[in-house]
Each structure stands twice: as C-alpha cells, then as structure tokens.
N, C-alpha and C positions, 0 to 999 in steps of 0.2 A: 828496527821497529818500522814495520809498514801496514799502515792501515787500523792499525790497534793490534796487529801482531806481530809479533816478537819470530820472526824465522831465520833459520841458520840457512849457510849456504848448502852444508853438506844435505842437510835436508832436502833441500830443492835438487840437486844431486841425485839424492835416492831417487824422488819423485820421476825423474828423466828417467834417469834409468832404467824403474819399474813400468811406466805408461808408456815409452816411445818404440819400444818393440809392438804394442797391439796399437796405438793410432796410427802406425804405419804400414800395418796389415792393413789394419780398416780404409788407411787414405790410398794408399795404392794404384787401388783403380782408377782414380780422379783423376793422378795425375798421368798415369800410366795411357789417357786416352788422349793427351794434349800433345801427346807427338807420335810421329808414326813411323813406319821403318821405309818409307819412300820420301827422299825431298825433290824438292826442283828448285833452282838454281839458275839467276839471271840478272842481269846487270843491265843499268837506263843510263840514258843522260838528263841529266834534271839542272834547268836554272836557280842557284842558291845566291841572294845577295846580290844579281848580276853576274855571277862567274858562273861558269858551266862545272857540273862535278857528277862525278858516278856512284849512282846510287847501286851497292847490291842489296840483292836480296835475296830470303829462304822461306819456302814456306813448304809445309807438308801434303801428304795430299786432302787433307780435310780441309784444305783455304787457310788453315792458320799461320799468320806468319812465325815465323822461329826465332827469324834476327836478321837487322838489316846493316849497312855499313857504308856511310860516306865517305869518300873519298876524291880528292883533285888530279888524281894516276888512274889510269887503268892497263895497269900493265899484271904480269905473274907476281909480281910482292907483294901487290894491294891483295890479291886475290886469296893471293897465300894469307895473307894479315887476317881477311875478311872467314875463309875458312876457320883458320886457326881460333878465332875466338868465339864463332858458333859450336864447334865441338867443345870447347873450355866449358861453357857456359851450359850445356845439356849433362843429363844424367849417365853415367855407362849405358844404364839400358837403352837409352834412347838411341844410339847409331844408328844409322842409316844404311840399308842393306842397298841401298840404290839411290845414284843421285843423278835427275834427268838435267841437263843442262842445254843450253843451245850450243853452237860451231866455236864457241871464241874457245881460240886455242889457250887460253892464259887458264881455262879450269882445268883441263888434262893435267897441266904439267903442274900447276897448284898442290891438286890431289893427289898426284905420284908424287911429287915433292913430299909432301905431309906423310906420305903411306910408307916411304924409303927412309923418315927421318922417325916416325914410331915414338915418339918421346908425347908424354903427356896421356891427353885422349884423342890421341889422331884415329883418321878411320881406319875399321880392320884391314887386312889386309883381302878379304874376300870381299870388302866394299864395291859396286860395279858401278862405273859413271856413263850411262846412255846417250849418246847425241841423237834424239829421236825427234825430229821438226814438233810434231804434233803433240809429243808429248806435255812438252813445254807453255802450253796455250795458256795454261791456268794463272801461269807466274806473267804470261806476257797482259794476259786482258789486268792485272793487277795494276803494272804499269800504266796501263791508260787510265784507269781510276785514278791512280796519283798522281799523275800527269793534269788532269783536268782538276785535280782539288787543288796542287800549287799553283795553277793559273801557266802553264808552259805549253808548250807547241809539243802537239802528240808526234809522235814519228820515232 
C-alpha cells in the first residue's frame, strides 16, 4: 500500500519495461552531449591536509570534467587505477577515440596496459593517445583554477 494504492511489483515491472525503451529514445541526446569522443588527460600536485598528493584529472573537450582521482603515488598503478575507473564509470558509447595527454610516460604505458589487458570497458583498441604540448592547455589552465581555489602554490 503506497500512498492510498495498492501496487504490485510485477506491475511496476510491466511499467519499466513498457516506458524505458522510449524515455531512453527521448533522453539520449542529453546525455549523449555530456561526453565527447576526445579527452585530455593530466596530473598536479595539490597540498591536501599538508601532505602533497596527485591530483588526476579528465575532462572532455567541452571543459567538462569526466572524473578526477586522488592519489599519494604517481607512478603507472596510480595511473592505471585512475584510467581504470574513468572507463568503468562511462557509458560504452562514451569511449574516447583520442586521449591528449602531456610527456609523463606513466599514461602510455597505463593505456597500453589497459588496451593489452581488454577485460571490462578498457579502451578500444583503435583508441590513439597524442602527446601534443598544445593540445593539453585546456586540462592545464584547469589546474591553475584549482590550484588558486585550494589555496596552494601554482607551478
């Protein structure tokens, strides 16, 4: 009994089943536009607590960020750790046909790790990761925003 009616589960059942194929036609696009098929991809150093720790980060190319990840390493596990559960956490469609990142060797080998290991929603294999200086500018000026919002020395 909810709300003065009396509803079965199986009920609510049918109901899914009959609506969620066309509110997902209809919602599609909404969310179809919050990610894109290009990320960029970069890592800070940020003061938490007094300890120093490495912030990554993803964002697409519309400024949005995707998902970020703290960590006290910055080595290829963290990196791998931090990859690993940005692709978890996205749709299939969402992959990323191209990922710009800066010089730190710890993404290459991250993402061929991930790309050799194929299990889950790793990237495809036709996935291309760019080290293109300029490319990266978008994810880098980020950093200086959140650098100046936690109160820590830019650099």
């Amino acid at each position: 009994m909810e709300r003065g009616f009396e509803v079965d589960y199986t009920m609510l059942y049918r109901w899914v089943q009959h609506y969620a194929p066309e509110m997902e036609k209809r919602m599609w696009w909404y969310y179809k536009l919050t990610m894109s098929c290009r990320w960029q991809i970069d890592e800070t150093d940020v003061k938490v607590k007094g300890e120093w720790a490495d912030l990554y980060q993803t964002i697409d190319k519309h400024n949005n960020t995707i998902d970020f990840y703290l960590s006290s390493t910055r080595n290829k596990k963290a990196t791998k750790r931090f990859l690993a559960k940005v692709l978890q956490s996205i749709k299939p469609w969402a992959h990323p046909l191209t990922i710009n990142t800066d010089k730190a060797p710890t993404f290459g080998a991250a993402i061929d790790g991930l790309k050799i290991e194929g299990r889950g929603r790793m990237p495809p294999k036709d996935t291309v990761r760019r080290q293109v200086k300029y490319l990266n500018n978008i994810v880098e000026g980020e950093n200086g925003k959140l650098k100046r919002l936690i109160n820590s020395v830019l650099g």
